[in-house]
Structure formats: C-alpha cells, structure tokens
C-alpha positions in Angstrom: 31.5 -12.5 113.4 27.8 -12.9 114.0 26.3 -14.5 111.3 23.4 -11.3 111.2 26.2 -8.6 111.1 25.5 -6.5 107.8 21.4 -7.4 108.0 20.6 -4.8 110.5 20.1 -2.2 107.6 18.3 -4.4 105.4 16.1 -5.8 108.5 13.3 -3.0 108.4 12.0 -4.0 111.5 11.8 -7.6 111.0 11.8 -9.7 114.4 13.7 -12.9 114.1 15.2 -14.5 110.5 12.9 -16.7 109.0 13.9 -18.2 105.6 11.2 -15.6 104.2 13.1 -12.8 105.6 16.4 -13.8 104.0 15.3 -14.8 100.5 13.3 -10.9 100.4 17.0 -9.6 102.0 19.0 -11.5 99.7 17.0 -9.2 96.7 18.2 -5.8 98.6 21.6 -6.4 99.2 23.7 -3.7 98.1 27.3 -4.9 98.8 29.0 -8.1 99.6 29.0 -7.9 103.0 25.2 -7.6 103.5 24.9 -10.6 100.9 27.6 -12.7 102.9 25.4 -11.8 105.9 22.2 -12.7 104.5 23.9 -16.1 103.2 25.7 -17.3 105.9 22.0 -16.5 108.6 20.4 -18.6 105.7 23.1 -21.5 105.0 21.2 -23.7 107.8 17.8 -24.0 106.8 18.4 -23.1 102.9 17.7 -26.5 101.6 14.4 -27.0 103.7 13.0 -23.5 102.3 14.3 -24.7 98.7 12.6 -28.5 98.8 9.4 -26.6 100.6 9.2 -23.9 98.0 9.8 -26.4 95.0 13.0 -25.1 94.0 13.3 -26.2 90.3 16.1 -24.4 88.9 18.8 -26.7 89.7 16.9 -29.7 87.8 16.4 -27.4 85.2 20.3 -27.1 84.6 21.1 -30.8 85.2 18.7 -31.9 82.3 20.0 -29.4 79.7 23.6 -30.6 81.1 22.5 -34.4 80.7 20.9 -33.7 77.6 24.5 -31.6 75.9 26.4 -34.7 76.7 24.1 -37.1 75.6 24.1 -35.5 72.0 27.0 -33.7 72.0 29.8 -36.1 73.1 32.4 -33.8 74.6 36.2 -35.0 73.8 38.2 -34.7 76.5 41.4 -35.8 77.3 42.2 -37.1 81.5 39.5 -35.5 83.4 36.3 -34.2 82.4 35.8 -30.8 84.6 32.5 -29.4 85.3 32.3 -26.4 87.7 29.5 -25.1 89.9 28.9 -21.3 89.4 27.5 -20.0 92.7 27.4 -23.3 93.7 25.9 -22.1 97.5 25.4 -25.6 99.4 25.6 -27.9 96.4 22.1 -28.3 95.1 22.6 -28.1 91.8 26.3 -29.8 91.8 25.6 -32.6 94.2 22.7 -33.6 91.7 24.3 -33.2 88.1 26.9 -36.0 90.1 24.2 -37.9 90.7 22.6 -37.9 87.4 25.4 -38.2 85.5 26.2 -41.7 87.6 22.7 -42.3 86.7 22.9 -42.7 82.9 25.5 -45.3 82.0 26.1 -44.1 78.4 27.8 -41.4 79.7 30.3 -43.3 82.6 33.4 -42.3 80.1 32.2 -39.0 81.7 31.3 -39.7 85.2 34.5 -42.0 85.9 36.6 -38.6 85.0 34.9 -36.3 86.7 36.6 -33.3 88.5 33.7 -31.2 90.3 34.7 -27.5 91.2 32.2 -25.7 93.6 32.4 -21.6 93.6 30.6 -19.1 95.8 31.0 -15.9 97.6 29.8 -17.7 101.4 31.6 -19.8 103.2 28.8 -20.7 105.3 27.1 -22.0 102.2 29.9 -24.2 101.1 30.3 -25.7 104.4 27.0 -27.2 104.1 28.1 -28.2 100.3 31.3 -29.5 101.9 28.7 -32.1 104.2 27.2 -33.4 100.6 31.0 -35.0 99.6 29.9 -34.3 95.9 32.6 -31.7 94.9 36.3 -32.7 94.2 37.2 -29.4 95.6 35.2 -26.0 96.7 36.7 -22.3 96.7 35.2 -19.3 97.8 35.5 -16.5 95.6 33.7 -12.9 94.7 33.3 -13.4 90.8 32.7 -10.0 90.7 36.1 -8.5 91.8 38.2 -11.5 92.2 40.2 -13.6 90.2 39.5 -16.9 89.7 42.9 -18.6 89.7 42.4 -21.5 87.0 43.6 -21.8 83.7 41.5 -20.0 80.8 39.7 -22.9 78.6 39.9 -24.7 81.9 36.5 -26.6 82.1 34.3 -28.6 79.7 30.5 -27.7 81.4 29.8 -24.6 83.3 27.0 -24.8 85.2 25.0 -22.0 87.7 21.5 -22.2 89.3 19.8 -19.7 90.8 22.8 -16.7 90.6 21.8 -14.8 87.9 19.1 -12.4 89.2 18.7 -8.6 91.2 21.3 -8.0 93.7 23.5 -11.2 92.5 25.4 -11.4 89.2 24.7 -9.7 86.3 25.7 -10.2 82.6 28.9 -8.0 83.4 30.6 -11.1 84.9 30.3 -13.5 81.9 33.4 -12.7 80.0 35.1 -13.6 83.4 33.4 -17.0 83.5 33.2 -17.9 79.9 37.0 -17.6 79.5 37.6 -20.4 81.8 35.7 -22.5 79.4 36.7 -25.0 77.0 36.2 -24.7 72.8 33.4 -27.1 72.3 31.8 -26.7 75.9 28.9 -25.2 77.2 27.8 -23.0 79.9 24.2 -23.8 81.2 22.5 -21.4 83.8 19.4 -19.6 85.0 18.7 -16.1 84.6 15.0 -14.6 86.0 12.9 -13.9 83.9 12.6 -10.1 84.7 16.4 -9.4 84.6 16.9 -11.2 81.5 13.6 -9.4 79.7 15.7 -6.2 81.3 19.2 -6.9 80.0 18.7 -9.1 76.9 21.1 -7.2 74.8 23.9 -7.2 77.4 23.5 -10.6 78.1 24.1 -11.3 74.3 26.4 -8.7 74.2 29.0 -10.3 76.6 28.2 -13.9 75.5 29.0 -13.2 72.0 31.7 -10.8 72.7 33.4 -13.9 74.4 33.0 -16.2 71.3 30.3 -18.5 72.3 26.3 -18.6 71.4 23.3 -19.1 72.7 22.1 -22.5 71.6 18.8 -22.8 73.3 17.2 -20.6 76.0 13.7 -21.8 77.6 11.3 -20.3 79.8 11.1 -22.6 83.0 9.8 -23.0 86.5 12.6 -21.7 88.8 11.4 -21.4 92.6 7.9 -21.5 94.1 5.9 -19.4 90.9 8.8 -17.4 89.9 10.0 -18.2 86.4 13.5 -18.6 84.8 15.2 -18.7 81.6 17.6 -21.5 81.7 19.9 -20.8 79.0 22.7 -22.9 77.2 25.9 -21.3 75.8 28.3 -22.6 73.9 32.0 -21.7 73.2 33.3 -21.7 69.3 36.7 -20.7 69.3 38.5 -22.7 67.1 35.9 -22.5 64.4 36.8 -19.0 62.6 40.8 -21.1 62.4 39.2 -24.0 61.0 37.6 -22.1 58.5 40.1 -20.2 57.2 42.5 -23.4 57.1 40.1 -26.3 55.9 37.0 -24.0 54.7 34.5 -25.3 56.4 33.9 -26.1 60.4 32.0 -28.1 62.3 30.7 -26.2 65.2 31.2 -27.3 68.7 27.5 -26.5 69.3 23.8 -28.5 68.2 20.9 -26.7 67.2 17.6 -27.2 70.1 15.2 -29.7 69.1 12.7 -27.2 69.3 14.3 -24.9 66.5 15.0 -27.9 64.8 10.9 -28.8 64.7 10.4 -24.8 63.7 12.1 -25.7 61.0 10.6 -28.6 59.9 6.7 -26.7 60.4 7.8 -23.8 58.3 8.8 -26.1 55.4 5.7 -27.7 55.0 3.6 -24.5 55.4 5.8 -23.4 52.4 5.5 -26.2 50.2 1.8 -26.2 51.7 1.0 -22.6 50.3 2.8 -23.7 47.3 5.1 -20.4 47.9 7.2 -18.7 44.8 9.9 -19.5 46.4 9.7 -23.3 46.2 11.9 -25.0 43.9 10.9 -28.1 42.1 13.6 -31.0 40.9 13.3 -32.8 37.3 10.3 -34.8 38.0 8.5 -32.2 39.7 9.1 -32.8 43.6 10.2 -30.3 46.1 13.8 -29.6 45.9 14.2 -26.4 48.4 11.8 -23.9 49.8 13.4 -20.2 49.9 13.4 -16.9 52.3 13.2 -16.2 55.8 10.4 -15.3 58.4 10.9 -13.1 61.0 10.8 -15.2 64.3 11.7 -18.2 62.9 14.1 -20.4 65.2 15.3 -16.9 66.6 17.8 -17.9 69.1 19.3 -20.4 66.6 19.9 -17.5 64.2 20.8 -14.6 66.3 23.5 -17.1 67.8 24.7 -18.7 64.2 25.3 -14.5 63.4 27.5 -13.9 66.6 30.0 -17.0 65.5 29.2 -15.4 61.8 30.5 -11.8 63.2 34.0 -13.6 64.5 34.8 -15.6 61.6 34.0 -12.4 58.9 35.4 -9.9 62.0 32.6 -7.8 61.2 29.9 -5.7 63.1 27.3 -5.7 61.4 26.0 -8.2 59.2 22.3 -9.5 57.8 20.9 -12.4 56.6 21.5 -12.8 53.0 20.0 -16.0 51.9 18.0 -18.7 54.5 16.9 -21.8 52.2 16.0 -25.5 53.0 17.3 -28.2 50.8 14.7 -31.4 50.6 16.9 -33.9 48.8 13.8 -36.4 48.2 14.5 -40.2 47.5 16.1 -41.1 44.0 14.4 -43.9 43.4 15.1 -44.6 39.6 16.2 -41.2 38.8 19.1 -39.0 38.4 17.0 -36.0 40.0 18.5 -34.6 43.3 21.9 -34.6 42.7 24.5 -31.2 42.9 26.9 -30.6 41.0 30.2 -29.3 42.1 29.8 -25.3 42.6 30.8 -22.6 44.6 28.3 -20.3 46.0 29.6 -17.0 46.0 29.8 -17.3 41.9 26.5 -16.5 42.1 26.2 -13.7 44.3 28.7 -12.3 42.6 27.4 -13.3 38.9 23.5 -13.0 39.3 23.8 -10.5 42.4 26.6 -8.1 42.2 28.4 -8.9 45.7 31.9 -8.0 45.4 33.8 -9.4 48.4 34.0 -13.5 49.2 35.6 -12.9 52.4 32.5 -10.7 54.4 29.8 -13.4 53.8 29.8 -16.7 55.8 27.6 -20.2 55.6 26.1 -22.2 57.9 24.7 -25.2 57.2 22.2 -26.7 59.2 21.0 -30.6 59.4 17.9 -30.7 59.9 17.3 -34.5 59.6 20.4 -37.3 59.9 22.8 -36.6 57.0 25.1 -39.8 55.4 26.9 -40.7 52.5 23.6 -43.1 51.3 20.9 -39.9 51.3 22.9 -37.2 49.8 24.8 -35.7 52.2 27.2 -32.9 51.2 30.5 -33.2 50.0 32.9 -30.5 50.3 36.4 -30.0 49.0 38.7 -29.1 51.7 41.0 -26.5 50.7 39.1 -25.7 47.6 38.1 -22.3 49.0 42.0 -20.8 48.2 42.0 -22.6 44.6 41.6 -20.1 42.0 39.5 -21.3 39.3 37.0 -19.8 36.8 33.9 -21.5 37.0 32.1 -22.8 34.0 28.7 -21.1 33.3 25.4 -21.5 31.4 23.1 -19.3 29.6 20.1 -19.3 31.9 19.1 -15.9 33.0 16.3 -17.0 35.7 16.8 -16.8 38.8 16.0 -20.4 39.6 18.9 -21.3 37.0 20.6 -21.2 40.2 18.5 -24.0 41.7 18.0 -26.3 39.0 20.0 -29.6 38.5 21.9 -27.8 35.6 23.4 -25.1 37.7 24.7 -21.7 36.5 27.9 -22.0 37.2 29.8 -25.3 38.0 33.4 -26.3 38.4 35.0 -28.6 36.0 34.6 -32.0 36.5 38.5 -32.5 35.5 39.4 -30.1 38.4 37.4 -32.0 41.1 38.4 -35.3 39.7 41.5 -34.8 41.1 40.9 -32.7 44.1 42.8 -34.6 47.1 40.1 -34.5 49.6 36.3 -34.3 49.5 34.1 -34.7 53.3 31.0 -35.8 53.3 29.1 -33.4 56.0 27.4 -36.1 57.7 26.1 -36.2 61.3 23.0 -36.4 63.1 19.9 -33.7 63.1 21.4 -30.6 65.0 24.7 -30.3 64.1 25.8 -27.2 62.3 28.7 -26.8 59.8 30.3 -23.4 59.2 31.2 -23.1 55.1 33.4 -20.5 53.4 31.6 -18.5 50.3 34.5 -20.5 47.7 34.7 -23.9 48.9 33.9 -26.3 46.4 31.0 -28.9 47.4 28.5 -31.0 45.5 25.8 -33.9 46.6 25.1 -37.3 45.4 21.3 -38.9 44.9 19.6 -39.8 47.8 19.6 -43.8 47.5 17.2 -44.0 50.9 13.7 -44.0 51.1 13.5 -40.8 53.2 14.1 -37.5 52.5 17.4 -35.5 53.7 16.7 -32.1 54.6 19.7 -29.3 55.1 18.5 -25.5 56.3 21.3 -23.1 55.2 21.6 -19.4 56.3 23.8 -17.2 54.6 25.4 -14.0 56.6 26.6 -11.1 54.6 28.6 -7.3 55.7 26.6 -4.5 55.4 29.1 -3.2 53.7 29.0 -6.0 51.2 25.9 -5.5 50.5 25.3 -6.4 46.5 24.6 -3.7 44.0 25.1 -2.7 40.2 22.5 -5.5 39.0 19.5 -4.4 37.4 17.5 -7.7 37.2 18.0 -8.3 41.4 16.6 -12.1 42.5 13.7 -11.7 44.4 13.5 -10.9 47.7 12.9 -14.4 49.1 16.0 -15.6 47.4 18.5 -13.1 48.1 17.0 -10.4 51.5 17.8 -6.7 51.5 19.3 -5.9 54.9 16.1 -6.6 56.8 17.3 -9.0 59.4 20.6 -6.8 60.9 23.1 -8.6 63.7 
C-alpha cells in the first residue's frame, strides 16, 4: 500500500505532503482509512514538525502524571501499568519513562513499570518502536475495536494530543476508563474548542463510568492552539466502603488551585464579617457558611458525580457547603465537637425525611492529625440505632455552637469499638454517610485546621413541613442541581 492511498480526496489540489498539509488533513479525515493514510505519510517527519511547532501537550500530561504520584501514592501490587492512549510515535510515553526515572521518590514506581503504547497507525508505532520506551505496543481502532486487556487493568492512563475533530471523541471514554484501576487516574488533552463543544458529554461519560474530574486546566497544546489537559479519576470502591464502614476515603485529591479557592473565599467571609460566620466560646471564627456559585467548580461538579453513585440518584443539589476553622486551643476548651450525627439535624431543625438520599464529603483543606483536631468518626456507627440526646435551643446556630442540638450519649461512644481519626494531607477527600457518628478533639497546635464540607441531597429529599427554615446560607434550596 502506498503510504498516500486514502489522501487523494482530502488533497484539494495540494502538490507534494509537507507536514503542514497532513496536520490540516489529519482535521478532515472522515474515516479510518484516510486517517491511517494521513498518519502513516506523516509518521517520518512528525516529531521534527512537533519539536518545530512547540508541541506542549505531551509535557503537559507527564507533569500532571508526575504530580498524581507524587501526592497520591498509588498501591499497587507486582507491576505498576501505565498505558499510552494514542500513543502515535511515543512522545508523550517515551517522556513520562523518562521523568518518572527522573524523580527518585517515586523509583518503587519506575522499577515496576509496564508501559502499553495504543494507536490506530502502524506507521506511527514503528517509529515509537525505534524509542525502546514501551514494554509492549498494539495497534488498535478504539473506536470499533476491542481492546483485549482485563477491565481495571492499569493504574495511569495517559493520552496527548487524541482528543480533538476528526480523532476521538467523548463517546470512546467508557471503553477506556473501564480498563482502569479503582484509585487511578486518566490524564489527557482535549482542544479547547471540542471540549467548550461537548462539555456535557464529556462529563457525561466520565461520570457515567464512576470516576471524576479532579482538575482540568487550560494549557499550551501545539504551536498557539490551546488545550485542556484534564485529570480523571476512578472511585469505584467508594459507594462499598461507604455503605460497609460509613465513611470512604476517595482515591482522588482535590487541585491545589481549588484548594487555594477555598482558602480566598474564607477570608473574604470572615473579612465581610458574613451572617453566616460562626464564632467559638471566646469569640474566634469557628466555620464560615453557604456556597458561591463558581467556587472550586470542577471540585464540586465532580464530588456530585461520586455523590450520584453512592445515593444512585439522578439528580441531586447542594444542601449545605461550610468550612470548619478549628483555631488553636491554647488554654481553652473552645473548638472541640461533640459526638453527633448530622442528619439529626436536617431532619430535626429542617424536615428532611430520608438518611439514605444525602451524602458528605469532607474536604481537607490544610494537613489534618490527631494533635489539631482532626475528625474522629465511628466506623459502623451509621447502622446503630440510637436516639440522640437534644437541647432546647431553637436558633439556628444551636447547631454550630460547642453545646450542639443534638449529641449522642457519651456512655454509647465510650464503648463504641472503633473510632478513625480522618487525617491526611491538604487535598484528600473523605466520603461520610448522613448517620455516622463523629466528634473532634481541641486543636493542641499553633495553627489552625481547616475542613470544607459539601453536603449533596435528592431532589426528591428535598426538606419541607418546617416553618422556621435555616437560612439560606446554612441549608440552600435546590439552586445548585447535578
């Protein structure tokens, strides 16, 4: 076959192929054997046009990729496999290999690594083949063809450059996502245009395949085109966990950059001195209240796709988004929790009616530990029927105060079997069913711990029956629907 058979309708006239030719024909396409065509005329001189034209895309990928592991620590068990999605001749596999060898705190993962190289050309993955980074290369159509490795096969995903017109579309996600791991991610580039385009299919299929979003940034992709490169991660043990222990940790971290949203839009609320700000004993900020439409969006939108498989609801909304600022003790008793569950106050001071259609995510926002306050929650507790002791208050910041509302005898937790502390660094997320029983010691550093919690409710949960509603900031109307 000649390597320009299938380009002659796409040629237009065009004398000669020049990499410009074949990267405007590799846009036009319309079927797989004018895009093997167009490929396998490039496959030569494709990594000069790429290094002249300031391909970025494939850096773009390896730093998320670097950056996952570096925070996230994958467990994994013999080899660590990492496959390249489209890998064409290996620019973006041959230097995640590299990189990885680069960084020696992460040789537990580079001395297990098994590299998988995919792509529709085999043109392409000759030239791949000449780079000797790839354990092993297969061609294959992702679009029609099956790719014959186990589902929950690999621990990263990785892709550069695929995702855009005439290539792969969000319809072939569910294929690749199932072939990864619980706890791994899927990093890749989408164009900006396409993505703009499709947003809602792109979310679509990635949460209908039980994983999230966890960070998507605009970046430079090739020449002055722009790319989203976009980090997914799988959560399919969670809703298990959840239902067994009641609470999770997720396999996923939030993005720095939500995590610094986070921190601004506390101290603009404590700034403005908002009425939803909660004060402790001695008068220090204990929790700032309600959400703000924007605010660390993709961390959100993805926190309510695990939300929608662990309730197995549609539609939910965000019922409650608070920030917890456990300040420093000091002398003081002010700061700590006492035992509680939170759905006795939805239920008592809001009128929901069902436990099992509202979820909680925690989120830490600064390290978490034993010594500042961290969390303790009682693992089991959530199937333990128990009739929770309550006070008088009325107000809605009774719910708030050091004195709660309602509390769970001290005699019952005494002897609860098992209490974890829901410690970790800034970033990680913990899942928490409505009933499980959790409390918080003082804060014995000199810095102040800070939690975010979002609450996600049915909107056929939604409370009603009580005449004297919390405000808005504490408890939303469905204004933010998933």
């Amino acid at each position: 076959m000649n390597a320009h058979d299938g380009l002659e309708l796409l040629n237009d006239g065009v004398d000669g192929w020049v990499s410009s030719d074949l990267h405007m024909l590799s846009e036009k396409a319309e079927n797989v054997k004018q895009m093997k065509a167009v490929y396998s005329a490039w496959a030569q001189s494709y990594d000069t046009e790429m290094k002249q034209n300031n391909l970025k895309s494939y850096f773009e990928v390896t730093k998320r990729a670097i950056s996952f592991l570096k925070r996230k620590r994958l467990v994994t068990k013999g080899a660590f496999r990492a496959v390249d999605v489209g890998c064409g001749t290996g620019f973006c596999g041959s230097f995640f290999k590299k990189s990885l060898n680069a960084h020696p705190s992460l040789d537990a993962y580079a001395d297990n690594l098994f590299l998988l190289g995919i792509d529709l050309v085999p043109a392409m993955l000759e030239i791949a083949k000449k780079k000797k980074s790839f354990d092993k290369l297969i061609q294959v159509n992702l679009k029609t063809d099956v790719l014959y490795v186990p589902d929950s096969t690999f621990d990263l995903m990785m892709s550069s450059g695929c995702f855009y017109p005439g290539h792969l579309g969000p319809d072939v996600l569910p294929n690749i996502l199932r072939k990864l791991k619980p706890n791994g991610a899927f990093i890749f580039t989408v164009r900006r245009s396409m993505f703009e385009k499709e947003e809602e299919d792109f979310i679509r299929f990635i949460s209908g395949s039980n994983c999230m979003i966890t960070s998507k940034n605009l970046t430079p992709y090739y020449g002055k085109i722009l790319a989203y490169t976009i980090t997914v991660c799988k959560c399919d043990d969670v809703p298990a966990t959840v239902r067994a222990k009641g609470f999770a940790k997720l396999p996923i971290i939030a993005d720095q950059s939500d995590i610094n949203d986070l921190l601004k839009y506390m101290k603009s609320r404590i700034r403005r001195k908002h009425p939803g700000n909660v004060y402790d004993s001695r008068g220090l900020i204990r929790a700032v209240h309600g959400y703000e439409q924007g605010l660390a969006s993709n961390l959100v939108s993805g926190l309510a796709a695990i939300a929608k498989t662990i309730t197995k609801k549609e539609k939910l909304y965000l019922y409650q988004f608070r920030m917890n600022n456990k300040q420093p003790a000091f002398a003081s008793n002010a700061g700590a929790w006492k035992t509680h569950r939170d759905f006795d106050f939805w239920q008592g001071m809001d009128g929901m009616q069902c436990s099992q259609s509202v979820i909680v995510f925690h989120i830490l926002v600064t390290d978490n530990s034993p010594a500042n306050g961290a969390v303790y929650l009682c693992e089991g507790s959530h199937n333990e029927k128990a009739i929770p002791d309550t006070s008088e208050g009325q107000s809605w910041k009774d719910g708030f105060k050091e004195e709660l509302k309602y509390t769970i005898s001290d005699s019952k937790v005494e002897t609860w079997p098992q209490h974890t502390p829901m410690v970790g660094k800034a970033g990680d997320i913990f899942a928490m069913h409505s009933l499980t029983w959790h409390y918080s010691k003082l804060n014995q550093t000199e810095n102040s711990r800070v939690l975010c919690t979002c609450v996600f409710n049915s909107l056929d949960n939604v409370p009603v029956g009580k005449l004297n509603r919390r405000p808005e900031f504490i408890v939303h109307s469905p204004r933010y629907i998933f």
